[in-house]
VOBA-806620 format. One record per residue (C-alpha): residue in one letter; x negated, y negated, z negated; chain. Coordinates in steps of 0.1 Angstrom, whole numbers, plus 5000, padded with zeros to 4 digits. Layout:
! residues N
   residu     c1     c2     c3   chaine
        a      X      Y      Z        A
...
This chain:
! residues 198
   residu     c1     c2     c3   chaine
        x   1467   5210   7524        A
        x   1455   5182   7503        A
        x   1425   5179   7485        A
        x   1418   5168   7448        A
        x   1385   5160   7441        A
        x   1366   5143   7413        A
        x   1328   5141   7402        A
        x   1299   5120   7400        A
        x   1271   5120   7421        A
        x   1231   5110   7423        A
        x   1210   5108   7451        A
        x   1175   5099   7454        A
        x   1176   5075   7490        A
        x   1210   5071   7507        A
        x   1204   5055   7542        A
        x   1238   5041   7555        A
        x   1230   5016   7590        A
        x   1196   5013   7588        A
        x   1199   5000   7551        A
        x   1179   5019   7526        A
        x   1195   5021   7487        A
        x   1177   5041   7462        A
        x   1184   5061   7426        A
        x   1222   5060   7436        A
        x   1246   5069   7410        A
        x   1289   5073   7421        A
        x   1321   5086   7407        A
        x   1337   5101   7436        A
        x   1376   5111   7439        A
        x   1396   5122   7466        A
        x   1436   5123   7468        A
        x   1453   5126   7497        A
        x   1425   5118   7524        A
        x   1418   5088   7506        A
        x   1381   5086   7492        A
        x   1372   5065   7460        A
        x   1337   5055   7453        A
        x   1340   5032   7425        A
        x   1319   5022   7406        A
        x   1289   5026   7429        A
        x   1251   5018   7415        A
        x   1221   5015   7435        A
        x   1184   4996   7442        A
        x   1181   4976   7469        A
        x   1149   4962   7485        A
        x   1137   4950   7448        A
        x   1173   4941   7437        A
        x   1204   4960   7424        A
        x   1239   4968   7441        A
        x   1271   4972   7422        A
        x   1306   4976   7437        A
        x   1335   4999   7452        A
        x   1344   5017   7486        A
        x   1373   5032   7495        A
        x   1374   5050   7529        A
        x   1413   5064   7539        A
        x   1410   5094   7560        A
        x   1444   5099   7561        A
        x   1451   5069   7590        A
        x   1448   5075   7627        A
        x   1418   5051   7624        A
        x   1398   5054   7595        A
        x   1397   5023   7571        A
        x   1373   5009   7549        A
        x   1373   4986   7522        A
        x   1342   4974   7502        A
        x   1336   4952   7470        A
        x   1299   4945   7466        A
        x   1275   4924   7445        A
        x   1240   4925   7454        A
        x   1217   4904   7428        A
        x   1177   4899   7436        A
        x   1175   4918   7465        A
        x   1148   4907   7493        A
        x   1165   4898   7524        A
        x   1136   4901   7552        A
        x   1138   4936   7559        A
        x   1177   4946   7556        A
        x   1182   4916   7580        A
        x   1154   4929   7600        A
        x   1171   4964   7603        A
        x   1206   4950   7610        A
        x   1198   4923   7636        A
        x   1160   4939   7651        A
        x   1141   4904   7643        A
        x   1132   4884   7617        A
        x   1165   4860   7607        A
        x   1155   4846   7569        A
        x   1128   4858   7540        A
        x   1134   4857   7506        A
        x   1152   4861   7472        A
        x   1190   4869   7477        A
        x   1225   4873   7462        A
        x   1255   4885   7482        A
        x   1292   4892   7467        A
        x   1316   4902   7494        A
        x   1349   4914   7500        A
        x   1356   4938   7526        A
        x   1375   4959   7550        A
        x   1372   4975   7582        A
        x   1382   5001   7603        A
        x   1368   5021   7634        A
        x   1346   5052   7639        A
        x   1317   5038   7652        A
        x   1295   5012   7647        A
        x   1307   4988   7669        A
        x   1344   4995   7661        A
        x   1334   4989   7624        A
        x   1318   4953   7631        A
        x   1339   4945   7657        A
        x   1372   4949   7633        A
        x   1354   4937   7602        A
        x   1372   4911   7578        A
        x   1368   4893   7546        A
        x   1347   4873   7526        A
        x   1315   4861   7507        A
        x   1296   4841   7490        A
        x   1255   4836   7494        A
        x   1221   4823   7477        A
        x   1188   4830   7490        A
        x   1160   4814   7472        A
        x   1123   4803   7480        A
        x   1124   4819   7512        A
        x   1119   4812   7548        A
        x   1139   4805   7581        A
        x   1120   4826   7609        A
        x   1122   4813   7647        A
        x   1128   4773   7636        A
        x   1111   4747   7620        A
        x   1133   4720   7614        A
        x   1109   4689   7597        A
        x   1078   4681   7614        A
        x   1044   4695   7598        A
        x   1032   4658   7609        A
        x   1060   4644   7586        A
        x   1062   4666   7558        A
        x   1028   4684   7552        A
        x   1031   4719   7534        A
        x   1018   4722   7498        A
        x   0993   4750   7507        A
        x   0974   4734   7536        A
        x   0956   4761   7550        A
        x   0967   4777   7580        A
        x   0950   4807   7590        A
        x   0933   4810   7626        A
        x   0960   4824   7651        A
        x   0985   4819   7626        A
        x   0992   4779   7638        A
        x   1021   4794   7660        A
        x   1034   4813   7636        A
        x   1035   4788   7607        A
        x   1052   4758   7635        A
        x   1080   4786   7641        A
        x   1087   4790   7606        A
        x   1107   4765   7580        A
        x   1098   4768   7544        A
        x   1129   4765   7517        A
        x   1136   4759   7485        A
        x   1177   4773   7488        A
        x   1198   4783   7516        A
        x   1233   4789   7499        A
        x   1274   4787   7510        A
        x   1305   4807   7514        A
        x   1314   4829   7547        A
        x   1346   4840   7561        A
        x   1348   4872   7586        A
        x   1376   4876   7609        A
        x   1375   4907   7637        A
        x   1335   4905   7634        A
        x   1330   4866   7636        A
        x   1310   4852   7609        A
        x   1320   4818   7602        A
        x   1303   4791   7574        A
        x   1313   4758   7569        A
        x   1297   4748   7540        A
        x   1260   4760   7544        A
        x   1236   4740   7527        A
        x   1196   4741   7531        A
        x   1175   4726   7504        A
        x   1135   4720   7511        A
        x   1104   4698   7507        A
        x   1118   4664   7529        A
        x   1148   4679   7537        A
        x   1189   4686   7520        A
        x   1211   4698   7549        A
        x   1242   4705   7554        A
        x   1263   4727   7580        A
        x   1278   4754   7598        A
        x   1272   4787   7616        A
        x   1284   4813   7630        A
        x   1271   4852   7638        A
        x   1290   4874   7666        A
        x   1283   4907   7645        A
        x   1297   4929   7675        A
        x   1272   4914   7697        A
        x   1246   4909   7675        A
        x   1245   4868   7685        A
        x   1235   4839   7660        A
């Protein structure tokens, strides 16, 4: 039998892998084991996401398709929770287009696809520090005790911003760009999602 269903729907905290949203708000139909979220509204870590799911239940495998943009979020901690260390801190917009398919986690990032675009400003990059303290000195001098590890492991931005494409899991960039004090860099990266390697 088939099921018809349509409605909207609220929900306080929605935790969907290891990502936290909050006052979500849905219209929800089903026809034909295909499920429609669309539009879908939510908070996210300080910022807002709009967009649309689809999930087809009615293939062998089930598919997914997502349109999202995310606007003023922080990106520390979602990163954090996806990758289990600190990547990059600070202010961040995302619009992607994607689809998927799998019923696991690993099946879902292994067989993920599409595309995005990215901003993340006045932040940090954690694990690096690209120019010297010794040739460009930071504008708040002080460096607490114990702390002179942290801060040398640690570069400072003013904008880390480009375009990604995602083929069976593979995050590619080619047009990354990183602009701080003493430094405007450009270049490329990529992120094996299924195994979780920058």
């Amino acid at each position: 039998a088939s099921v018809h269903l349509n409605g909207t729907v609220t929900v306080d905290t929605l935790e969907v892998y290891r990502l936290i949203y909050r006052n979500v708000f849905f219209i929800l139909s089903a026809d034909r084991g295909i499920l429609r979220f669309d539009p879908v509204i939510a908070d996210f870590y300080g910022g807002s996401f709009n967009g649309s799911a689809i999930v087809d239940l009615g293939s062998p495998i089930t598919i997914y398709s997502l349109t999202t943009d995310l606007n003023g979020f922080s990106c520390h901690e979602p990163l954090f929770n996806l990758f289990g260390k600190e990547i990059v801190s600070g202010k961040a917009d995302l619009k992607f287009d994607l689809t998927s398919r799998g019923s696991d986690r690993y099946s879902i990032r292994k067989n993920l696809n599409g595309k995005a675009v990215y901003n993340v400003a006045h932040g940090i990059l954690h694990g690096i520090r690209i120019v010297s303290v010794s040739i460009c000195p930071p504008d708040d001098p002080l460096v607490l005790p114990g702390e002179e590890q942290i801060y040398l492991e640690q570069q400072e931005f003013m904008q880390l911003g480009g375009s990604i494409d995602i083929i069976e899991g593979i995050v590619t960039t080619e047009n990354s760009r990183l602009l701080a004090k003493c430094l405007d860099l450009s270049g490329r990266g990529r992120i094996n999602l299924p195994a979780k390697e920058i």
